[in-house]
Each structure stands twice: as C-alpha cells, then as structure tokens.
N, C-alpha and C positions, 0 to 999 in steps of 0.2 A: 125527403130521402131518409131522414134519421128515424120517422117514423115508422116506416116501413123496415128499417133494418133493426127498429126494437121490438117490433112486432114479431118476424121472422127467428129473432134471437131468443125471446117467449117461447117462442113453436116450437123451436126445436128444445130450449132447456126442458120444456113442457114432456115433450118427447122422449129424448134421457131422464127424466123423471119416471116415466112408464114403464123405459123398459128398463131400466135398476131395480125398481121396486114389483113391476109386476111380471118383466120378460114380457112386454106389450109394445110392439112396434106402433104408434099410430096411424104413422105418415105410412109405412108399409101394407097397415091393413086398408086403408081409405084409397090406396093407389094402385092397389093390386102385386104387393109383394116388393120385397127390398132391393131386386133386380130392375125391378119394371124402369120405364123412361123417366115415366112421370113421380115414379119415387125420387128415382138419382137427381133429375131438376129440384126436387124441393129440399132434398140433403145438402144440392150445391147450395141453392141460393140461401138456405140456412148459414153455411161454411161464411161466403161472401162475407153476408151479413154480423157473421162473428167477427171475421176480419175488418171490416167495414167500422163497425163499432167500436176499434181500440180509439178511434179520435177521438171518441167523450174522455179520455183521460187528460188529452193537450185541449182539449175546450172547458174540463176542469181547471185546470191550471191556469188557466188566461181568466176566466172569472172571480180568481180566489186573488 
C-alpha cells in the first residue's frame, strides 16, 4: 500500500509540476479532460493517496 500511495503522490506532484510550469494538465489530457470520470478518479485517488502518506511522518518518528 505505501507503494502505491508514493507512486500516486509522484503522479500527481508530477502533474502540478506541469501545469505550474507549462499550464499542461497531464492526467486531463490522457483521460479526456478535467471533467471526465476517469480524470476525477485519478485526482481522487491522487488526494487519498496524499492524505494516506501523512503516516510516513509517525513511521518516521518510531524509527528515529
């Protein structure tokens, strides 16, 4: 699970990288537009995924 939600977290920083810098939606051009279903699915499961990921902070902490 943690892989997949740092994969996801990649994608989308990936993605705000694109369009900050170029005004280039990726996930919207590959999906058919930033309405489409299958955009909003990958923005969610992106969101998740960010939320998901605050735990590497208390799994930091437990290893230090």
């Amino acid at each position: 699970m943690d892989t997949l939600a740092l994969t996801l977290v990649i994608i989308g920083a990936l993605n705000w990288g694109l369009i900050g810098l170029f005004q280039f939606d990726l996930v919207a051009n590959i999906f058919g537009g930033s309405s489409s279903i299958l955009s909003r699915i990958i923005y969610s499961l992106v969101g998740i995924a960010g939320i998901y990921s605050f735990k590497f902070y208390s799994d930091r902490e437990k290893t230090s």
